[in-house]
Structure formats: structure tokens, C-alpha cells
C-alpha positions as CSV (number, residue, x, y, z in Angstrom):
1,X,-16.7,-18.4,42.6
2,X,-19.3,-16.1,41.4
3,X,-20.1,-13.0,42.4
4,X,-21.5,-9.5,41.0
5,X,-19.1,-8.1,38.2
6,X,-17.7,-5.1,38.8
7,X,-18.8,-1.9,36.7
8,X,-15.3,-1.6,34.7
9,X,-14.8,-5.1,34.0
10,X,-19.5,-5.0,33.3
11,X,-19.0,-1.6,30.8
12,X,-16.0,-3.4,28.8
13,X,-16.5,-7.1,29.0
14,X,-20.2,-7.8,28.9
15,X,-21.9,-4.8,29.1
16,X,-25.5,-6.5,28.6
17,X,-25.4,-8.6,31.2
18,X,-25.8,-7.7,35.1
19,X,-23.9,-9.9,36.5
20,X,-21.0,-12.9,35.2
21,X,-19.2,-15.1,36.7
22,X,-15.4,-14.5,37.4
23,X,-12.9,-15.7,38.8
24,X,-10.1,-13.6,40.9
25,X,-6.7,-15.0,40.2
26,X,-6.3,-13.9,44.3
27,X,-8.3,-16.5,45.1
28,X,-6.2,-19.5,43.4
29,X,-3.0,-18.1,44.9
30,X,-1.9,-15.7,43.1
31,X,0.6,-13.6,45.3
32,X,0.9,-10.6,42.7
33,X,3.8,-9.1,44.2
34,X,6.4,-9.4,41.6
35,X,8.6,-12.0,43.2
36,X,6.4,-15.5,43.3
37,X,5.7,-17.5,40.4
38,X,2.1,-16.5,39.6
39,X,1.9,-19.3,36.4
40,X,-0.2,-21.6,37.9
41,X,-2.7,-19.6,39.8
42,X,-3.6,-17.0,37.0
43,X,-3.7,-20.3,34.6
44,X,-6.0,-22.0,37.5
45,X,-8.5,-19.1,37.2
46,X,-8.6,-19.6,33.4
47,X,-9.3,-22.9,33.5
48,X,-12.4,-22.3,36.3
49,X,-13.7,-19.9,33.7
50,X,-13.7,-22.6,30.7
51,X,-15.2,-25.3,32.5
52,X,-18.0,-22.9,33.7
53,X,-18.3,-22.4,30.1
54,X,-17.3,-19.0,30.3
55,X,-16.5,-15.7,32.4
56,X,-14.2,-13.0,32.9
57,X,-10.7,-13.6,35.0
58,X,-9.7,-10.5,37.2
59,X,-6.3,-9.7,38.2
60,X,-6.4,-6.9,40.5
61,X,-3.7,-4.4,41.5
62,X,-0.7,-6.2,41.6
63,X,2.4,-7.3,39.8
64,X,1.8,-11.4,38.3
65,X,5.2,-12.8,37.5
66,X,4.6,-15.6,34.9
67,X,5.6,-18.0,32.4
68,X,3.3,-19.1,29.6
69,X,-0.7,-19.0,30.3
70,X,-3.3,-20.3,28.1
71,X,-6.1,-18.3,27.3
72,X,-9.2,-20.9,26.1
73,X,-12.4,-20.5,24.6
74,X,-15.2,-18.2,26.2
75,X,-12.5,-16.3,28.4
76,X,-12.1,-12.8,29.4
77,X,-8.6,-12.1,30.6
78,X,-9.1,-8.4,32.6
79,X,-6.1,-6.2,33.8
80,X,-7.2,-3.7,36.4
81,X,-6.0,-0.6,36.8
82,X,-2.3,-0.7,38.5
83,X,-2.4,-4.2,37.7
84,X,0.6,-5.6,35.7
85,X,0.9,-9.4,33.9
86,X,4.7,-9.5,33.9
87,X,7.1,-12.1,31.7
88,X,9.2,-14.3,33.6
89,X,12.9,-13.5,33.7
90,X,13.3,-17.6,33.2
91,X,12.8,-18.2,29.4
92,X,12.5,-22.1,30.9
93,X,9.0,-20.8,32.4
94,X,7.4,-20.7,28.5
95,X,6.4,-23.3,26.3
96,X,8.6,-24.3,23.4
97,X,8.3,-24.2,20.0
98,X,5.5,-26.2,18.4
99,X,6.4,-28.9,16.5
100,X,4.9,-27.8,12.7
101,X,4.3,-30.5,9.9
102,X,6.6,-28.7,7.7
103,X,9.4,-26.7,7.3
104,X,9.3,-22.6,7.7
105,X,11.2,-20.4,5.2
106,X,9.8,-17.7,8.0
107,X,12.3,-16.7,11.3
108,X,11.5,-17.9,14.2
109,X,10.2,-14.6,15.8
110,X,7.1,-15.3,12.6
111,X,7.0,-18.9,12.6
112,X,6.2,-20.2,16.3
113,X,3.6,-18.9,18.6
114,X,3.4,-20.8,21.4
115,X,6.6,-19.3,22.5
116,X,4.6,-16.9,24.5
117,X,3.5,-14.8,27.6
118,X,-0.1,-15.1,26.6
119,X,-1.0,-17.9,24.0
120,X,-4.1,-19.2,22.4
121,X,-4.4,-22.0,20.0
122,X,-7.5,-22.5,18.1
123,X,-9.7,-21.0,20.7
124,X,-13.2,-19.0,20.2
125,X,-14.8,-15.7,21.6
126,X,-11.8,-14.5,23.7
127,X,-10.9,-11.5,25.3
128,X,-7.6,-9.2,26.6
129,X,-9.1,-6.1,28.5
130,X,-8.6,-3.4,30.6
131,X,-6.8,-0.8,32.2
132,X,-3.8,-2.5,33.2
133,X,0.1,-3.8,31.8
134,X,1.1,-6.7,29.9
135,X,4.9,-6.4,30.5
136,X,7.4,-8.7,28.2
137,X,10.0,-7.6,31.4
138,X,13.5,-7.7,28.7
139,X,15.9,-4.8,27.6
140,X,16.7,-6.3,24.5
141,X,14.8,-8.4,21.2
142,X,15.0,-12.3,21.5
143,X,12.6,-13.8,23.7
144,X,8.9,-15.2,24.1
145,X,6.1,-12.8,22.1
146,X,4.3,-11.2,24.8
147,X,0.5,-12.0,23.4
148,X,0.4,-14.6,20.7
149,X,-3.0,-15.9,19.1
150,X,-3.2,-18.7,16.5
151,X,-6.1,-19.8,14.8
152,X,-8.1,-18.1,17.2
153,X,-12.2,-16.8,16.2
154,X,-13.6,-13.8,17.5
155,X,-11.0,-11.9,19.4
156,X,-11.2,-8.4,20.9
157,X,-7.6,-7.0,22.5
158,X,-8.4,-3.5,24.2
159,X,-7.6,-1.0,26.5
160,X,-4.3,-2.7,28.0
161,X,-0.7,-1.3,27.6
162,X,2.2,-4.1,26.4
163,X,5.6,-3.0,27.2
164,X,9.2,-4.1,27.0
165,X,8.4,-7.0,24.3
166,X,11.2,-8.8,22.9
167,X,9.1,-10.5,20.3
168,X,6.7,-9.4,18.4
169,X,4.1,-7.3,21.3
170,X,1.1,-8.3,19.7
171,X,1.4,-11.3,17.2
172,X,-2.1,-13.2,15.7
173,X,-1.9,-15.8,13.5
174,X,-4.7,-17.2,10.9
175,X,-7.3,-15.3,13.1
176,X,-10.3,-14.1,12.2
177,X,-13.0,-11.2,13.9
178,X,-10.2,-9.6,15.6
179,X,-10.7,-6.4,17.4
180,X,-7.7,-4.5,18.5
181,X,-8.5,-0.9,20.0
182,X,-7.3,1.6,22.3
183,X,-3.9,-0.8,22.5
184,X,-1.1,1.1,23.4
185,X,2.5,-0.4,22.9
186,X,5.7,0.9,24.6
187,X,9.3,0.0,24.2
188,X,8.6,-2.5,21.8
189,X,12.3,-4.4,20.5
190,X,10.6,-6.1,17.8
191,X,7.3,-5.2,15.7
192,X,4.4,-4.2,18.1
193,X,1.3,-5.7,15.9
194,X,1.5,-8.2,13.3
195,X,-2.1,-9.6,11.8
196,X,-0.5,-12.7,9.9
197,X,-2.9,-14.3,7.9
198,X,-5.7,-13.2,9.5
199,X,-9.2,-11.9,7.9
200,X,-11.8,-9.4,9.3
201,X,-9.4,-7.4,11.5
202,X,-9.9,-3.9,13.1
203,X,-7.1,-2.3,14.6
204,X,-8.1,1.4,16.0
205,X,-6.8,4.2,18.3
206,X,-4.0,2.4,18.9
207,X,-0.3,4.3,19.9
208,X,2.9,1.9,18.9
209,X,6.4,2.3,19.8
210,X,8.5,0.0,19.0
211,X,12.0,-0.9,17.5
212,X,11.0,-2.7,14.3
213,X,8.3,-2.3,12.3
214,X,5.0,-0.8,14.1
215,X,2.0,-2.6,12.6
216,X,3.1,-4.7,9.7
217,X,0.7,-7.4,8.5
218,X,2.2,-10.4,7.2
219,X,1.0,-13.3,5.0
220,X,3.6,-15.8,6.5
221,X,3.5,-19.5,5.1
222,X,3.3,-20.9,8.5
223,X,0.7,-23.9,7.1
224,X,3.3,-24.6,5.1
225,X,3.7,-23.4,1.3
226,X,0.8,-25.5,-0.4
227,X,-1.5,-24.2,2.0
228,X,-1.1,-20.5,2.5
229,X,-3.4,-17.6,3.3
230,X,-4.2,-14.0,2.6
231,X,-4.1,-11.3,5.1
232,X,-7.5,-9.6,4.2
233,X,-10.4,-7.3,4.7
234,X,-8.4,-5.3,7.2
235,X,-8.9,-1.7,8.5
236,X,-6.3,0.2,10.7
237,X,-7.1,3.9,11.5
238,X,-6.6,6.5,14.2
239,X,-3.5,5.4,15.6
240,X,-0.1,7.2,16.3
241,X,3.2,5.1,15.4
242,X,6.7,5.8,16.3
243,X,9.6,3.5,15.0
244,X,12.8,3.4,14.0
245,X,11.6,1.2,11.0
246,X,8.6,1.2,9.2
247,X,5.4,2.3,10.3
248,X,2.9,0.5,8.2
249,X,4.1,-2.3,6.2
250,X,3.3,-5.7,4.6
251,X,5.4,-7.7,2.0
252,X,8.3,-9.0,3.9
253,X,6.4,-12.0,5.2
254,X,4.3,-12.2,1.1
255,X,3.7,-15.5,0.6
256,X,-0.1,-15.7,0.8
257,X,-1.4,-12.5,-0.5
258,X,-3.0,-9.1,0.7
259,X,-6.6,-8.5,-0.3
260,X,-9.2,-5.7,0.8
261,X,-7.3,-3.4,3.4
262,X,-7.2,0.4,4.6
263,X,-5.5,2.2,6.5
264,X,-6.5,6.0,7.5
265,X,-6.7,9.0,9.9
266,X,-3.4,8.1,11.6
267,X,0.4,9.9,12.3
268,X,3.9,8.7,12.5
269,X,7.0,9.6,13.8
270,X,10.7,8.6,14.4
271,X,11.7,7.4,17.6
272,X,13.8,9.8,19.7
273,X,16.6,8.3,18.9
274,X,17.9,11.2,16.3
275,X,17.6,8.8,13.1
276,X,14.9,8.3,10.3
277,X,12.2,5.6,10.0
278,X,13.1,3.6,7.0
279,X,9.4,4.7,5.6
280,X,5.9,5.9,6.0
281,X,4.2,3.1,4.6
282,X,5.6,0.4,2.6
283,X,3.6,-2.1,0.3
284,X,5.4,-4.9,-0.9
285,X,5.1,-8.6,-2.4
286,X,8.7,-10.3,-3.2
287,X,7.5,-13.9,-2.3
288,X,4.8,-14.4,-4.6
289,X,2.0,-12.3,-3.6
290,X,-0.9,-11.3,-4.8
291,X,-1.5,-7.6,-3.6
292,X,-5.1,-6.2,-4.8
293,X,-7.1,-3.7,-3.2
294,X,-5.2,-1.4,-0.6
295,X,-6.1,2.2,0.2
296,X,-4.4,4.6,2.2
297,X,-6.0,8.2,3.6
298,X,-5.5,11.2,5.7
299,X,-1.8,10.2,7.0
300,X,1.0,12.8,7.9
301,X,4.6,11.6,8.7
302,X,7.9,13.6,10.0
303,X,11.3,12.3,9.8
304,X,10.9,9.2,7.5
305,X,13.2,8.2,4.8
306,X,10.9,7.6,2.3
307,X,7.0,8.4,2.9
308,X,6.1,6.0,0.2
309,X,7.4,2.6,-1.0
310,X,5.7,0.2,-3.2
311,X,7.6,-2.8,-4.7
312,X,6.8,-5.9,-6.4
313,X,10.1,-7.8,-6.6
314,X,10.7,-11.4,-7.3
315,X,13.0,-13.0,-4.3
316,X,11.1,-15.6,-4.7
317,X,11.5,-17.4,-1.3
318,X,10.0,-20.9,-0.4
319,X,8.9,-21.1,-4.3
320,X,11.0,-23.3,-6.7
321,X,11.2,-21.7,-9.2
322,X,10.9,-18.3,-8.2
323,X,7.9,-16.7,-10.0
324,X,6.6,-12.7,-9.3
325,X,3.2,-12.2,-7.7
326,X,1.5,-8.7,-8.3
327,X,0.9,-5.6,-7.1
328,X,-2.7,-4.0,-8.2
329,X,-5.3,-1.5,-7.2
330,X,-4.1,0.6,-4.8
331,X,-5.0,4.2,-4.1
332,X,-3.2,6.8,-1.5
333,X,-4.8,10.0,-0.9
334,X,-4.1,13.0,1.2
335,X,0.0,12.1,2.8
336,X,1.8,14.7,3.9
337,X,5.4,14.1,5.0
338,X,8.3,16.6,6.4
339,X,11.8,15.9,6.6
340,X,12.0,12.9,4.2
341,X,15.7,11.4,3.0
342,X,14.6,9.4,0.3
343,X,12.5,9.7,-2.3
344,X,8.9,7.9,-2.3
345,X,9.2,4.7,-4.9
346,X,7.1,2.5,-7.0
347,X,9.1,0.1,-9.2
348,X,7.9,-3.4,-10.6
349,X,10.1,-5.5,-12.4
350,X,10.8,-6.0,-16.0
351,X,8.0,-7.8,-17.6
352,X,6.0,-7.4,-14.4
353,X,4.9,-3.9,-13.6
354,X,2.8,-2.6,-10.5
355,X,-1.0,-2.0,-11.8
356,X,-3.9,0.8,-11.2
357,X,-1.9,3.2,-9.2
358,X,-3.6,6.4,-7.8
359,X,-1.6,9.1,-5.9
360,X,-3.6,11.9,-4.7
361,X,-2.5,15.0,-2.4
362,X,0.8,14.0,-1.9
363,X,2.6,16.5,-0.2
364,X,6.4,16.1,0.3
365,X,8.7,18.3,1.9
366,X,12.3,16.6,1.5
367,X,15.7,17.2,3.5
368,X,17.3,17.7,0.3
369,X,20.5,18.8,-0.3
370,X,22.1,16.8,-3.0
371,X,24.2,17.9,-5.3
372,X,25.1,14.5,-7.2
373,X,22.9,14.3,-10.4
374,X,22.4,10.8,-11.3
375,X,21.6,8.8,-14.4
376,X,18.6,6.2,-15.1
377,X,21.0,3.2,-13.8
378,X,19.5,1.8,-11.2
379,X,19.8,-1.6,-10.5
380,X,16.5,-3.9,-10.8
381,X,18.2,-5.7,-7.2
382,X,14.7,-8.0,-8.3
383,X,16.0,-10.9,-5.6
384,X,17.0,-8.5,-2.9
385,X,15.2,-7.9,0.4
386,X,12.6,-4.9,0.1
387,X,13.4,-1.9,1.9
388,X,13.2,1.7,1.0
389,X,17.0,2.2,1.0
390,X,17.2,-0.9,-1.4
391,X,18.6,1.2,-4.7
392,X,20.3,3.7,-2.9
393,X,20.4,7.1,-3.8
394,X,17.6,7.4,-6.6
395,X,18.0,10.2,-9.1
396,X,14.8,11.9,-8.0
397,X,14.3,13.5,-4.6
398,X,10.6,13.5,-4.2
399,X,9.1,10.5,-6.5
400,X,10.6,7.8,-8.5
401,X,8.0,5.1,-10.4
402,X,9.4,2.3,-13.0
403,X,8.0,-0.5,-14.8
404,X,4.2,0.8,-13.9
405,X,1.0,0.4,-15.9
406,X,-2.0,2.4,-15.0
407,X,-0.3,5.4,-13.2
408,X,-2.1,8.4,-11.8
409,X,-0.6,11.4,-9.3
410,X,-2.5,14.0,-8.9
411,X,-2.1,17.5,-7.1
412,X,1.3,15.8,-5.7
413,X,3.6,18.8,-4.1
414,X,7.3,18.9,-3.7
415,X,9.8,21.1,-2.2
416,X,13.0,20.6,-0.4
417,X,14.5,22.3,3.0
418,X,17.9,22.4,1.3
419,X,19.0,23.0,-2.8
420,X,18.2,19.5,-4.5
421,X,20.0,19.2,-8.2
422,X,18.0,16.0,-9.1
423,X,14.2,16.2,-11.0
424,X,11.4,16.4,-8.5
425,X,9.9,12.9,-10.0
426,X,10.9,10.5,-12.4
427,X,8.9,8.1,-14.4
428,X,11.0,5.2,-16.1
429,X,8.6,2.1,-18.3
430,X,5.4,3.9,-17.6
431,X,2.3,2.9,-19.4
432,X,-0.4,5.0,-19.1
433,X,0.5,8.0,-16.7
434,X,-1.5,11.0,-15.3
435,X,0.3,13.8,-14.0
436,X,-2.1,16.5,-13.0
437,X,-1.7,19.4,-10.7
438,X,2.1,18.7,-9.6
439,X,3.3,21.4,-8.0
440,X,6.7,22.3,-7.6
441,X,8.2,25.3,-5.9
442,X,11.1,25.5,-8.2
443,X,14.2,23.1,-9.8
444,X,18.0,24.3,-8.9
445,X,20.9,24.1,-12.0
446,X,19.6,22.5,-15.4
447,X,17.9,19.6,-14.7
448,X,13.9,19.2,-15.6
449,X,11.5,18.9,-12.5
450,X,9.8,16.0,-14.4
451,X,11.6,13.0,-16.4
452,X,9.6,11.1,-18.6
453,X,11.5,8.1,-20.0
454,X,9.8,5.5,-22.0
455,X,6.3,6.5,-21.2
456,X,3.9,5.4,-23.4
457,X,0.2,7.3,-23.2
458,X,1.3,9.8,-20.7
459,X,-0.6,13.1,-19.7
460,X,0.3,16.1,-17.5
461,X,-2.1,18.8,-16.7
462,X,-2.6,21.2,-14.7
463,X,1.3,21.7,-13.4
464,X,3.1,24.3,-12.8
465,X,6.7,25.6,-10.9
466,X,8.5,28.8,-9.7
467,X,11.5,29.8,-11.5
468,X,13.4,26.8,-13.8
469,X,15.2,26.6,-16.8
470,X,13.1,23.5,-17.5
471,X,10.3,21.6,-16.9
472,X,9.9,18.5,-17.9
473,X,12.3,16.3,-20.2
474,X,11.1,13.4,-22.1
475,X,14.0,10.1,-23.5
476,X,13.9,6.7,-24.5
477,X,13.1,5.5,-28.1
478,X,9.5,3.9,-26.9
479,X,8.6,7.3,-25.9
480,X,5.1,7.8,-27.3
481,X,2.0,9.9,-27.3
482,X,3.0,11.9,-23.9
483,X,0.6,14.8,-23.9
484,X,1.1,18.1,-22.3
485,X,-2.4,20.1,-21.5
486,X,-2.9,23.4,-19.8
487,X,0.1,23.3,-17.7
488,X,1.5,26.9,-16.5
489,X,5.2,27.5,-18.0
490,X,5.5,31.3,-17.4
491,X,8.5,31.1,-14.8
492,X,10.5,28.9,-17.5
493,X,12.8,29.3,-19.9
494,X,12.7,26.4,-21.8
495,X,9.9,24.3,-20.8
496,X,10.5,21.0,-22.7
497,X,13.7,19.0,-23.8
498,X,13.8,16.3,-25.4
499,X,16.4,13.3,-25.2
500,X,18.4,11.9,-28.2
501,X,16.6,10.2,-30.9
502,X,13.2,11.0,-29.7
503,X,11.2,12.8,-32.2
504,X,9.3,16.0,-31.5
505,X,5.7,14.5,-33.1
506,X,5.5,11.9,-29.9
507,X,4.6,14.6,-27.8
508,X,1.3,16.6,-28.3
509,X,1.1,20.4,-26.1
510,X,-2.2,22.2,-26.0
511,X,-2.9,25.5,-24.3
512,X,0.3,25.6,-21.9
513,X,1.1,29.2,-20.6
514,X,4.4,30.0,-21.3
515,X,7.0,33.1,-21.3
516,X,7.3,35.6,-23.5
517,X,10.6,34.1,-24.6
518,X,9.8,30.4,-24.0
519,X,10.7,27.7,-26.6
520,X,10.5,24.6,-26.6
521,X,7.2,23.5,-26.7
């Protein structure tokens, strides 16, 4: 059937043409009134459109009860306004698992995609539009993925609302020229969008809730481990997330890498559920990984555990033997997070530290509250699953980096809604550290605001706090050339200790503003 395109479906789908052809699901039998099975018309229509060689399938005002449909090349799938595409309650109504040529160290809810409400494989210059409701129709996680694209080219998702998901909400898998914008996810039991081993992606003004994780690209080995591939060249910005997770993350699913990605402009929230996300934004390669080129802008968070958590572990999984990947080149500027549990993290591994750090206008506000000072033993955990809470309590409330090369935090600012006896930050095995501009509103009992411990070329500048009976202490015997330049001491007594066995001539001070009284320098 052809006819004139209406304006909505004209101004999003093809704006440059006059007129298309499309097909209305109505017309292939589609009843649209939530009780009949609506599979085989709405997959009808689809199938008019790709032999036509193209065009835009309507579904009108309506509810479309259905199992699995196939989106194909050339397509436009467009929801109306008050028009809902709505899972089957009968998981026997969706296709099965595809059969894969190898065996997936993955979970099922990453590995299989054909599992689905709406599925692609391998299609070209597709589209998900409109105004209306893709509904996953559950009240709990375990079920078909409510959009699921796999090696699909030139893909734009926009506009529609996906909702009540028990599967990843929406999932793409080695994609590439993906456009998802103006998405908004609701209700979401599992992660609401996951760009697996895709390339060229845009995700924009987007609003996620979900469960689990809110946008979390993945490098999954779902081609099997001799043939991963990178998640890369990837921008997310303007979009609001609420989870009771995380709310950007990648590295769980790090077996093929993470190259070229920022995200920016965007805020995050917990769910109303009175607990904490488990963080801000979270950075991570366990598996293997290679992690180069990430940056982070113009975020602000409320009510996460920890704002910031980057970790290069080694669990190692799918490789034999177990060997780390790396974590390089990544630069966050201008976070602000209020009512944080834990404090922000950057730890590498012995032997293999986290590269070419930069952390710039952090500001932190912490719950605080703790009155448990803790010691530098905290386990390694180098096999365990990455998550912020992995260490448990750390002994700084606001930052804690070890085994780090190429460090740099500048004008980061702490303070804490409750007293806090721990150090503000803590740097354990750091090579090559900038502290400039920390800020600090002031340090409760005896302990330092700063810990330096085994830093090797280390500077801070620029710092200063309000009342304290010290600064900044400095241990460990590899302790070397830490220098201390222009920082503003007058509110403490003693601005510098020093741990045993480390000898005054490895630190350098120049031009530091001190008491009247103050020693220590």
C-alpha cells in the first residue's frame, strides 16, 4: 500500500522526501487491542516494506501484543503517539537462543540476542521512531531483551519510551552508526542501554531508569575469544540516569577493549528506593582489556556510593592464563557529587598500574561520619568482580589511588556532612603525581588530609585547608622527591609528618605559607 506519509512519521523518518511508502500494520490484521496476538501482522508489514525495498511501518494508536518481530534492512519501525508495542506474556511467543560457534564465558542476558521483542540480525539502515511505547510487559528481570540489534549498520533509535524490560531495554551488539536520542527508559529490571562492541555510537538526551546498570557499554566476547572487538569512538551526553547501580559503566563485560569515548553534560540520581547507586561512573578492564582514551565532563551526581571508580584488575576470565589488560589516558573534568558513601578509587595492580590520569574540578561532598581510622592494608582482591564496594571501607573518605603512574588532580574539593577521622585522599605506589589546588574544608583528630605513601616524583601546589593539626604525611622507604610548592599552611599546626625511616631530604618545600608557630616543614 502506498499512500502520502504523514507529517510526524515525514519530519522524523525521511524528512527529504514528500512522500514514502508505508505500510499500516491495521491493514495486515493487526487488532491492536491488547488481547489478540499481533506477531504476524506487525511482522507482515515489515516484510511488505523490505520487499518494496524499503519504507516506514506505522502502528497507530493501539496496544500490539507480540512475540518476536524482525526488523530487516531499509525499515522504519514508527510508534504513534498512544501507540504501544507490548511483549507477550508467553515467553514461547519469542525466538530462542541462537546457536553460536563457541562457547560464551558471558551470561545469557549478554550473550544471546535473538531472545527478543524487537530483533535485527545483520541488517542495514534501520530505524525505531516515534512518539509511542515499546513495553517489555514483566514485573521482574529474566525474560526476552525488549530491542536487540546484532551486527546491524546504520541504526537510529529515537523518540520512543521502553518500559518494564526484563532484559537488557536496549541491547546492540557489533553495531556500527548507531544513533540513540531522545530514548527514554522506564522501569528498567536489568541495564537500560548496552553498546556491546559496537563503533560510531551516539547516545544523546536520553532519561534511564532502570534496576541495573543505566548505560554500561560492554566489550563482550560474543564472536568468541580469538575474535573479539572494541567498544569505540562513542559519545553519550545530555542524558539524566537513575539506578540503583551504576550509572555509567564499562569493564564488566572487558574482553575486547574500550577505545575513543566521552561522556558529558549529563546528571544521575538514585532510584527512590532510599539506597545508594553503587557509583557515578565506573571504568574498568578485569578481562584483558585495553582501555585508552576516555573522557568524562560537566557531570553532577547525588546519592552515589562512590562518584568515581577506576580499576584495572586481572580476573582474567575466558583467558588461560589470566594476563592484565590496561587502563590509559583518561581525563575527568568538572564532577560534582553530594551525599557519597564511599570514597572515589583508582587502583591498578602490582606491576600493572593505571596510566595518564587527569582529575580536574572534582568536587565531593561525602556522608561521612566515620570514626574507624584505618591502615594501608587493603587487599589487592586482583581476581574479584569490580565494583566500588570491592575493598570495603577504604581509609580515605573522598579519594583513594594505588599503583598509578602518571597522576594528576587538580582543584579537587572535599568536605563531609558528618565528622570523618580518615585523610581526605590517599595516594599508595604513585609515580609521578600532581596535586594542585586540593581544597579541603578542614581534617577532624590527628590524622593528615593527604597521605603520600611510596610516591615517587610527586608535587602539590596550590592547597590549602581550614583548621588541622596536619596536612599532609608522607611513608614508605621508596618515598622520593615529593615536592611541596606554594601551598597555604596558616590554619596548621604541624603541616608535615613524616613516617618511620623516611628521611627529611626526599621532600623539597618552597614558599608554603605557614603559622607563626608551624614546624614541620
Amino acid at each position: 500500500m502506498r499512500r502520502a506519509i504523514p507529517i510526524p512519521v515525514l519530519a522524523l523518518a525521511l524528512p527529504i522526501l514528500q512522500a514514502v511508502a508505508f505500510q499500516d500494520v491495521r491493514s495486515y490484521g493487526a487488532k491492536g487491542d491488547g488481547a489478540a496476538k499481533d506477531t504476524a501482522a506487525v511482522q507482515a508489514a515489515i516484510d511488505a516494506a523490505a520487499n518494496a525495498g524499503g519504507g516506514v511501518v506505522v502502528l497507530p494508536p493501539g496496544r500490539y501484543l507480540c512475540g518476536t518481530i524482525h526488523l530487516k534492512s531499509n525499515v522504519t519501525l514508527y510508534l504513534s503517539a498512544g501507540a504501544t508495542l507490548a511483549a507477550s506474556p508467553d515467553n514461547a511467543d519469542f525466538d530462542p537462543y541462537e546457536t553460536l560457534p563457541f562457547k560464551s564465558v558471558s551470561d545469557d542476558e549478554t550473550t544471546y540476542f535473538h531472545y527478543a521483542l524487537v530483533a535485527a540480525d545483520g541488517a542495514e539502515n534501520i530505524a525505531i521512531l516515534g512518539q509511542g511505547v515499546i513495553d517489555g510487559n514483566r514485573s521482574r528481570r529474566h525474560g526476552p531483551k525488549t530491542i536487540a540489534l546484532k551486527l546491524c549498520r546504520h541504526v537510529a533509535v529515537r523518540g520512543i519510551t521502553v518500559k518494564n524490560s526484563p532484559n537488557y531495554s536496549v541491547s546492540f551488539w557489533g553495531c556500527e552508526y548507531v544513533d540513540v536520542d531522545g530514548v527514554t527508559v522506564l522501569n528498567g529490571y536489568a541495564d537500560g542501554i548496552d553498546p556491546d562492541s559496537s563503533r560510531y555510537v551516539r547516545i544523546a538526551n536520553c532519561f534511564v531508569d532502570s534496576a541495573d546498570d543505566a548505560i554500561c557499554p560492554k566489550a563482550s566476547p560474543s564472536m568468541g575469544m580469538d575474535q573479539v572487538r572494541p567498544t569505540e569512538h562513542l559519545t553519550v551526553t545530555n542524558c539524566v540516569l537513575s539506578t540503583n547501580a551504576n550509572n555509567f559503566k564499562f569493564g564488566t563485560e572487558s574482553s575486547g577493549g574500550f577505545r575513543n569515548i566521552a561522556f558529558s553534560n549529563s546528571a544521575m540520581f538514585a532510584r527512590a528506593t532510599g539506597r545508594h547507586a553503587h557509583s557515578g561512573i565506573s571504568i574498568e578492564s578485569v578481562d584483558g582489556a585495553q582501555i585508552d582514551g576516555v573522557v568524562v565532563s560537566n557531570v553532577t551526581m547525588r546519592d552515589v556510593m562512590a562518584p568515581i571508580f577506576i580499576r584495572l584488575g586481572n580476573r582474567g576470565r575466558g583467558l588461560d592464563p589470566a594476563v592484565p589488560g590496561s587502563i590509559e589516558n583518561v581525563s575527568m573534568q568538572n564532577v560534582t557529587a553530594t551525599g557519597a558513601t564511599l570514597a572515589s578509587s583508582v587502583t591498578g595492580i602490582p606491576g600493572h598500574p593505571v596510566r595518564r590520569v587527569e582529575l580536574d574540578g572534582i568536587r565531593v561532598t561525602a556522608e561521612g561520619g566515620s570514626r574507624e581510622v584505618r591502615g594501608l592494608d587493603v587487599p589487592e582482591a586482583e581476581a574479584k568482580y569490580p565494583e566500588s564496594a570491592m575493598f570495603g571501607p577504604l581509609p580515605a573518605y573522598a579519594l583513594y589511588a594505588r599503583h598509578v603512574e602518571g597522576l594528576a588532580v587538580r582543584g579537587f574539593e572535599s568536605r563531609w556532612a558528618g565528622e570523618d577521622l580518615r585523610p581526605a585522599l590517599i595516594f599508595d605506589d604513585v609515580r609521578s603525581l600532581e596535586l594542585d589546588g586540593f581544597r579541603a574544608e578542614s581534617a577532624a583528630g590527628s590524622e593528615p588530609a593527604v597521605w603520600l605513601h611510596n610516591v615517587v616524583d610527586g608535587l602539590v601546589r596550590g592547597s590549602s585547608m581550614g583548621p588541622a593539626q596536619h596536612f599532609l604525611r608522607v611513608s614508605g622507604a621508596q618515598s622520593n622527591r615529593v615536592n611541596l610548592l606554594a601551598n597555604d599552611w596558616s590554619r596548621v599546626t604541624e603541616p608535615v609528618i613524616y613516617g618511620a625511616g623516611v628521611a627529611r631530604s626526599v621532600v623539597r618545600a618552597v614558599g608554603n605559607i605557614t603559622a607563626p608557630e608551624g614546624a614541620g616543614r
